[in-house]
C-alpha positions as CSV (number, residue, x, y, z in Angstrom):
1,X,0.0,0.0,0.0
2,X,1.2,3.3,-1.0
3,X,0.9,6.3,1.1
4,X,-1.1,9.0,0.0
5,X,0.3,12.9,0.4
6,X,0.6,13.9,4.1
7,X,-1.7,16.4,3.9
8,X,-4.3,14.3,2.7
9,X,-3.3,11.5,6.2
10,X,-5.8,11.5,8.6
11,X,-3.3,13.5,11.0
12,X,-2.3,16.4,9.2
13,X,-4.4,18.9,11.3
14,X,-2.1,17.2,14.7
15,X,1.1,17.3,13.0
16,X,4.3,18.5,14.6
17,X,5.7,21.2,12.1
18,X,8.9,23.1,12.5
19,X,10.1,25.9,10.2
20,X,12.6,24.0,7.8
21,X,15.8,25.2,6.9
22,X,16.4,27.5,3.4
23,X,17.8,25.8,0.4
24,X,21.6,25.6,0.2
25,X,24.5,23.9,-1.2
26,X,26.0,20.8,0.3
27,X,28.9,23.2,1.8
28,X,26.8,25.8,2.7
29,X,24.5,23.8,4.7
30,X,27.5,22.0,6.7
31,X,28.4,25.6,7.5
32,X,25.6,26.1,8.9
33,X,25.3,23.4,10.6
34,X,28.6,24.2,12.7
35,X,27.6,27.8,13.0
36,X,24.3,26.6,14.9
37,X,25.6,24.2,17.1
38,X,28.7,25.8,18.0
39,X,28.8,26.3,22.0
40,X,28.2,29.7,23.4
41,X,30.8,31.6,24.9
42,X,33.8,29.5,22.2
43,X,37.0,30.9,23.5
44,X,40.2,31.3,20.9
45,X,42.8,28.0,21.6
46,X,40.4,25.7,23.5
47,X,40.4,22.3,22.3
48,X,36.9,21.5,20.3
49,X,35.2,18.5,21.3
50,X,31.8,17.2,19.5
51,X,30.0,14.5,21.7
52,X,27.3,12.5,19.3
53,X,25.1,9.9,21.2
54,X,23.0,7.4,19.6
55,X,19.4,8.4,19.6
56,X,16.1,6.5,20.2
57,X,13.8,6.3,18.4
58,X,10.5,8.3,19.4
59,X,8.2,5.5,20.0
60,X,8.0,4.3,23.3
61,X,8.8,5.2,26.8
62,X,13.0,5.7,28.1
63,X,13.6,2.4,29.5
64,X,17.0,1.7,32.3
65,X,19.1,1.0,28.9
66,X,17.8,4.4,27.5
67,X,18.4,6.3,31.1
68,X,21.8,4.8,31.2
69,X,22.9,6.2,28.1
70,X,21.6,9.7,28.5
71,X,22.9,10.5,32.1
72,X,26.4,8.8,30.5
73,X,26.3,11.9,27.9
74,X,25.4,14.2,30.3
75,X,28.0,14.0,32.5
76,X,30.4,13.4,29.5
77,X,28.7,16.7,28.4
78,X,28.9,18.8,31.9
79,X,32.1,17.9,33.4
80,X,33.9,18.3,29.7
81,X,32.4,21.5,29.0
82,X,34.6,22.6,31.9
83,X,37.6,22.0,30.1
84,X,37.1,22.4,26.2
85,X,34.0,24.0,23.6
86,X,31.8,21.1,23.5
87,X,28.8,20.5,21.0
88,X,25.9,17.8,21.8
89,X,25.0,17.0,18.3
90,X,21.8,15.0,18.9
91,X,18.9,15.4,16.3
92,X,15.7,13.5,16.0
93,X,15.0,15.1,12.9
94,X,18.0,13.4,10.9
95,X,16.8,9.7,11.9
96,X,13.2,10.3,11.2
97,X,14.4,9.4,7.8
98,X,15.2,5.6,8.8
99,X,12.4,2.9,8.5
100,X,12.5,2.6,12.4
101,X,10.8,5.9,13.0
102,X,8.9,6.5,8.9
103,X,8.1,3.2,9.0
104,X,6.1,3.4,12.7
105,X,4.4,6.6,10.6
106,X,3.2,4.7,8.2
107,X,1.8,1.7,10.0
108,X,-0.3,4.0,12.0
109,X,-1.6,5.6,9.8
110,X,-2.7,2.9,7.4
111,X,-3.9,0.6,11.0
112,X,-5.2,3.0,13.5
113,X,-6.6,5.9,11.5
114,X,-7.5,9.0,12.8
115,X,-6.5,7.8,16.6
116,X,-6.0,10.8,19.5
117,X,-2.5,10.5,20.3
118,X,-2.8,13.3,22.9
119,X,-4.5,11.2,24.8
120,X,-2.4,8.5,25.2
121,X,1.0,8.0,27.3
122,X,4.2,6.6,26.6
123,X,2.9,3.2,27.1
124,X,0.2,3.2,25.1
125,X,2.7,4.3,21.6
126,X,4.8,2.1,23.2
127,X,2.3,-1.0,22.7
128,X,2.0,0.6,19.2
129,X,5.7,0.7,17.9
130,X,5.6,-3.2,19.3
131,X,2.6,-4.4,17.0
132,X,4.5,-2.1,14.6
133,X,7.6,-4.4,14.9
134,X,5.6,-7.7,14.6
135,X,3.8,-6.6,11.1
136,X,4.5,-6.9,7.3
137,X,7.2,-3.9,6.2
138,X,5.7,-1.6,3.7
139,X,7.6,-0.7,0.7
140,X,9.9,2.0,0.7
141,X,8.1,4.1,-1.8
142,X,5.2,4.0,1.0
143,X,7.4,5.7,3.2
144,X,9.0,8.7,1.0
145,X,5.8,10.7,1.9
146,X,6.5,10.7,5.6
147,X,10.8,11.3,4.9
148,X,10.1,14.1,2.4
149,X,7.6,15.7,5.0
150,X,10.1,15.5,7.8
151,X,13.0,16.9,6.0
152,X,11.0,20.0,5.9
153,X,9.9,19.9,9.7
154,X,6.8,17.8,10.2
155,X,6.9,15.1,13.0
156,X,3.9,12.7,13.4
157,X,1.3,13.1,16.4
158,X,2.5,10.0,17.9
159,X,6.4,10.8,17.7
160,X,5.6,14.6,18.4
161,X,4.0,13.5,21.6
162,X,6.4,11.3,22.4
163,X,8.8,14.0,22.4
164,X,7.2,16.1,24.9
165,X,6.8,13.9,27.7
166,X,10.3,12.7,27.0
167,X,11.4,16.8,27.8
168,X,9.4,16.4,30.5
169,X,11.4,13.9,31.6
170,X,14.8,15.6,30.9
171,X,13.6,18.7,32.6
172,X,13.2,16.5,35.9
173,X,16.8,14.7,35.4
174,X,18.2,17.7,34.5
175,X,19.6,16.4,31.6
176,X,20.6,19.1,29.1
177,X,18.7,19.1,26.1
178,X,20.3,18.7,22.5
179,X,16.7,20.1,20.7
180,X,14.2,16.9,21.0
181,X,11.4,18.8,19.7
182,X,13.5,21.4,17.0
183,X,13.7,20.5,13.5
184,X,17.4,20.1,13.0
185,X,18.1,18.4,9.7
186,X,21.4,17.5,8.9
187,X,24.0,19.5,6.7
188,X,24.1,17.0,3.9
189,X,21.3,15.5,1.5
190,X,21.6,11.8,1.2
191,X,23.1,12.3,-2.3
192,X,25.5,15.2,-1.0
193,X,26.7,12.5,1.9
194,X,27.2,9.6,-0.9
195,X,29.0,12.1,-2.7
196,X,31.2,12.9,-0.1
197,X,31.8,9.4,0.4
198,X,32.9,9.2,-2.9
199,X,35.2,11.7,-2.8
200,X,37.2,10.0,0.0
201,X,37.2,6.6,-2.0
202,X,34.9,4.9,0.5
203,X,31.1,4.5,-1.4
204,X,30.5,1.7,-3.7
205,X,27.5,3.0,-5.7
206,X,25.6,0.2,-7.7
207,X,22.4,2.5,-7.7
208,X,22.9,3.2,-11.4
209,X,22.7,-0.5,-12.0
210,X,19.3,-0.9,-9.8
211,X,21.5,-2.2,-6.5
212,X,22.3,-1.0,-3.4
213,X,24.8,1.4,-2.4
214,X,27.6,0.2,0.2
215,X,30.1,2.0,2.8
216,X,33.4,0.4,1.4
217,X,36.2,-0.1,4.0
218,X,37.5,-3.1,2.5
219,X,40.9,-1.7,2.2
220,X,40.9,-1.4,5.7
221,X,40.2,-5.0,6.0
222,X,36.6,-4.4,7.3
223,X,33.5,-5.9,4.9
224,X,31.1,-3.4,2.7
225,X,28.1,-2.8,4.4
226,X,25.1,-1.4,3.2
227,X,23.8,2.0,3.2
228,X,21.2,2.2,0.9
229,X,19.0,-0.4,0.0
230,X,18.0,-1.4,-3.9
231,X,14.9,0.4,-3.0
232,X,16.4,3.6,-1.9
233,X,15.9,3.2,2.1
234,X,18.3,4.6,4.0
235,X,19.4,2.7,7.3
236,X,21.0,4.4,10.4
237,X,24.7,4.2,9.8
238,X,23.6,6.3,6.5
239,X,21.8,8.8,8.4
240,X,24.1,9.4,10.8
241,X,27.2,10.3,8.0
242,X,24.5,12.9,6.8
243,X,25.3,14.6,10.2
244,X,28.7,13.9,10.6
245,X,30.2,14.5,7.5
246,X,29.8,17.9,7.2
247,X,30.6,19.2,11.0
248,X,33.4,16.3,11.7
249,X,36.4,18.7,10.2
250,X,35.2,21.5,12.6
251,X,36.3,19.2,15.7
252,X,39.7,18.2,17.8
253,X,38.3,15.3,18.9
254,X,34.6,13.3,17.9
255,X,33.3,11.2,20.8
256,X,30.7,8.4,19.5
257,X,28.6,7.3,22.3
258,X,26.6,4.3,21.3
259,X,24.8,0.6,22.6
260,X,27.6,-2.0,22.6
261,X,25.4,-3.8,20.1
262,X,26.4,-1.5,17.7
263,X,30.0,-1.8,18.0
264,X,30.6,-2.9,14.0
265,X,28.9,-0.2,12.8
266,X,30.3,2.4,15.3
267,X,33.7,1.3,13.9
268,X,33.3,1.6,10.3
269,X,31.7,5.3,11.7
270,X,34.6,6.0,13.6
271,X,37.1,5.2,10.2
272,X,34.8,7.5,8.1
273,X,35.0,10.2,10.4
274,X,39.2,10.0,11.4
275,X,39.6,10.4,7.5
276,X,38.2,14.2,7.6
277,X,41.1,14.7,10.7
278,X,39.8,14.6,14.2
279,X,40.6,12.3,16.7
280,X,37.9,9.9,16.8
281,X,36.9,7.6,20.1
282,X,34.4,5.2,20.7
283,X,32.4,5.3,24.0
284,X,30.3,2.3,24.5
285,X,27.6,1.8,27.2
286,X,25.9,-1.4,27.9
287,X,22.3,-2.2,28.2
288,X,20.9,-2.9,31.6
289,X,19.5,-6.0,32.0
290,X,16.3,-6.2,33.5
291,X,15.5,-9.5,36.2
292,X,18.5,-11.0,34.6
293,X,17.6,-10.3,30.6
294,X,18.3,-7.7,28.0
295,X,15.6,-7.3,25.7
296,X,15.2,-5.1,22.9
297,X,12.5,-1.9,23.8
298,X,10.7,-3.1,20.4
299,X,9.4,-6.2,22.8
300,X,8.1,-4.4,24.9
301,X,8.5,-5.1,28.8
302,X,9.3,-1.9,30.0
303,X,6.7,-1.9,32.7
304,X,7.1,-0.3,36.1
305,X,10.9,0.4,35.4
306,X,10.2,3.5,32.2
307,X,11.7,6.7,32.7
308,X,8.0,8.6,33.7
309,X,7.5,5.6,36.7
310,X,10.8,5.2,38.0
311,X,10.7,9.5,38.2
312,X,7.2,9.7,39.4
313,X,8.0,7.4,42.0
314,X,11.3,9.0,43.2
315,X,10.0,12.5,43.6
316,X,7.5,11.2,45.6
317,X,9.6,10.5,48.5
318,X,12.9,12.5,47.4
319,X,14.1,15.8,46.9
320,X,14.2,17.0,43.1
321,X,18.2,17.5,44.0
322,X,18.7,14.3,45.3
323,X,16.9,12.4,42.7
324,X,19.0,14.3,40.0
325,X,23.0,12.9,41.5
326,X,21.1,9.9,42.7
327,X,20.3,8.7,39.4
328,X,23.6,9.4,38.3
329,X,25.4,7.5,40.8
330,X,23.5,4.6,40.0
331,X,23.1,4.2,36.1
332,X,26.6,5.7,35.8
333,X,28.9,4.5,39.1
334,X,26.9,1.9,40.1
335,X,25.9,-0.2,37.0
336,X,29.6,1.0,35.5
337,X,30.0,0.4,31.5
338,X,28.9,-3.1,31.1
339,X,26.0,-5.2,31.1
340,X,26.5,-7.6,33.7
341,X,24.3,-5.8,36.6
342,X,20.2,-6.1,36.3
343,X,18.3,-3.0,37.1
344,X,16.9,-2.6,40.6
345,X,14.8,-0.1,41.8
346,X,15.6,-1.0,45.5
347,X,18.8,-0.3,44.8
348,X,18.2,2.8,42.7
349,X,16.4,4.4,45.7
350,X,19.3,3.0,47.6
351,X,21.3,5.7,45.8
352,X,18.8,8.4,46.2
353,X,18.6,8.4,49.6
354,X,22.6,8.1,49.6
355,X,22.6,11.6,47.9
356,X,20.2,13.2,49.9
357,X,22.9,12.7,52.8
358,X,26.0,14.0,50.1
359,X,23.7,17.5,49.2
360,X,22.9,17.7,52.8
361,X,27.3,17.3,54.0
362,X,28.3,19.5,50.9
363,X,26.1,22.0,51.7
364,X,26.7,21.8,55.8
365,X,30.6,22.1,54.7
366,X,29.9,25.5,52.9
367,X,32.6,26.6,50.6
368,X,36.5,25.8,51.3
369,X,38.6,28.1,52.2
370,X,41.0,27.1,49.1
371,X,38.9,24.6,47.5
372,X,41.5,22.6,44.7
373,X,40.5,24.2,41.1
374,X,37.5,22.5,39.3
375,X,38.9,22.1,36.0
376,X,42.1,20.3,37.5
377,X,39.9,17.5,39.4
378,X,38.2,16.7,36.0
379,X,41.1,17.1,34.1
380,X,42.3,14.0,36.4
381,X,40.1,11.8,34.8
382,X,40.8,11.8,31.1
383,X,43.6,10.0,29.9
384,X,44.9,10.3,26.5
385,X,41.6,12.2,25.3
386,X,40.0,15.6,25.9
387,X,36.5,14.2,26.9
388,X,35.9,13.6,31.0
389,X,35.4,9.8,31.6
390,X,31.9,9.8,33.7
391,X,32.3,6.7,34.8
392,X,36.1,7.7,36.2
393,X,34.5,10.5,37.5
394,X,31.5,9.1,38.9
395,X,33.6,6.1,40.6
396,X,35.8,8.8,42.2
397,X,33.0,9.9,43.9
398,X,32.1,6.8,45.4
399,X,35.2,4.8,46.8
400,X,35.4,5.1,51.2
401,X,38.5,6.9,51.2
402,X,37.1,9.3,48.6
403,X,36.1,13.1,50.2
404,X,32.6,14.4,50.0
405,X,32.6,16.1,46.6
406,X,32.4,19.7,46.8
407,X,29.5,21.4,45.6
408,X,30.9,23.4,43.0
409,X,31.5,20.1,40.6
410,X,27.8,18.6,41.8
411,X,26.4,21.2,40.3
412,X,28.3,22.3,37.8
413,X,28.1,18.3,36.7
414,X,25.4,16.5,38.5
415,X,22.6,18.8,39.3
């Protein structure tokens, strides 16, 4: 089934739409892309560092996996800020484009009609991306409607409401936000980035033949890998060079935070990006297993342990500060960069109620009399890169022996 025009979908009148960028040329719209998300404040002969998380997909509710990885950027984000001009490059708007998100679109709009997605909670889209996951793929020309319409700012109901609890959300953690609900497309068209990928020998274009195109690294001893399907679908890995291609250069170093289950991909990304000159490291978070299992969000499960609950139930007994370092403690110190450790929400209040008593000492202590500088107690935990290591960081915080942190890096970092 093909998709008719947007404006003709039953949810055109609730559609999310953000003024689009002008027209401009493949180098003129990486400019701009720089320009806009350069830091504030960018002093002459600080190092440049551009942090670029994975996103997730606006579908469902943030589940412990999800949590973990955002308060991992933040405090990447905060404490490195301290020390160099740092960009958080994270845009929905580039990765609408993938069949994850245009796909989910699509199938509500051809299953569930004209269906009130104001009125229903994370949950409750949730249960729709999984029915979404378990039914027959439409064709990729049903989906150029809703990729065309996005690159010129619309977002559907569902995703657009999606959006605004999750901000909700952020607001509470504190977590700074990177533009969840601005229309940020990315500096290069799909044909600009394939182009460019051409111009540094890496693309293996077999579109003018009917086939697929293909990120080619084989002369690096790593396996083509497709970009572009036959049927001109773009996947992730795609998407993402659409962003980084054209800001990369700008940088000193590139940090690529990411789900360990994308570690192949994350590598061929990392090789694409070093060719344009910046240092380039890899930063991978586990999932967090859940009662001993680690399940894709697409299956559902996410009950009782979601972002909204797990907040919801925290401010209830805590204080907004406290629940803030305590969930940073936990996700970051506590359940450290693997996957071995299984969310628990005993636990997780554990570490609330632990930083309740750290805000309450830190803020009994006053200030020092000649407290040791900030940026040389972060600078302490990077090694051979500028970015701050959170969980280095975080751990510090944590051992016996360790002193109460100060309040100057809680807040400039935690809070």
């Amino acid at each position: 089934m093909t998709a008719p025009p947007l404006e003709d979908t039953p949810f055109a009148r609730g559609a999310v739409r953000q003024e689009p960028a002008g027209p401009a040329t493949a180098a003129a719209a990486g400019t701009r892309a720089q320009e806009q998300h350069r830091p504030p404040g960018a002093r002459p002969g600080r190092p440049r560092v551009l942090i670029a998380p994975v996103t997730v997909t606006p579908s469902k509710p943030l589940t412990p996996s999800h949590l973990k990885g955002l308060l991992w950027t933040d405090v990447m984000y905060r404490a490195t800020s301290a020390l160099a001009d740092v960009t958080y490059q994270c845009s929905h708007t580039t990765f609408h484009a993938t069949e994850q998100t245009a796909g989910f679109w699509e199938f509500l709009d051809r299953s569930y009609g004209d269906l009130d997605y104001e009125q229903l909670d994370e949950e409750a889209v949730g249960r729709l991306y999984v029915a979404f996951r378990g039914a027959e793929r439409a064709p990729a020309a049903a989906l150029r409607p809703y990729t065309d319409a996005a690159e010129r700012g619309w977002v559907h109901p569902a995703s657009a409401r999606v959006l605004r609890l999750w901000s909700r959300h952020y607001a509470a953690l504190g977590l700074h936000d990177p533009g969840l609900q601005t229309h940020q497309p990315p500096g290069l068209s799909l044909d600009a980035a394939l182009e460019r990928l051409g111009e540094l020998g890496l693309c293996l274009d077999q579109r003018a033949a009917g086939g697929p195109v293909y990120l080619d690294l084989t002369r690096h001893g790593l396996p083509l890998r497709p970009l572009v399907s036959a049927s001109g679908r773009p996947n992730y890995l795609a998407c993402a060079l659409r962003e980084l291609l054209p800001m990369a250069a700008d940088f000193d170093e590139v940090v690529l935070l990411y789900d360990s289950d994308l570690d192949s991909d994350y590598q061929l990304l990392q090789r694409v990006i070093g060719a344009l000159g910046p240092a380039v490291r890899r930063v991978s978070v586990g999932r967090v297993p859940v009662d001993g299992r680690i399940l894709s969000a697409r299956h559902g499960g996410w009950q009782d342990h979601h972002a909204g609950v797990l907040l919801d139930t925290a401010l209830a007994q805590h204080d907004a500060a406290a629940v803030r370092l305590g969930m940073r403690l936990y996700f970051i110190g506590a359940l450290g960069p693997g996957r071995r450790e299984s969310f628990r929400a005993r636990l997780l209040h554990q570490w609330i109620g632990r930083s309740g008593r750290l805000l309450d000492a830190a803020a009994a202590a006053g200030p020092a009399a000649d407290p040791p500088d900030l940026t040389d107690r972060l600078t302490r935990h990077r090694k051979d890169h500028l970015f701050v290591d959170p969980y280095r960081l975080t751990a510090g915080l944590l051992g016996r022996r360790s002193a109460a942190p100060g309040a100057d890096l809680l807040n400039a970092v935690y809070l």
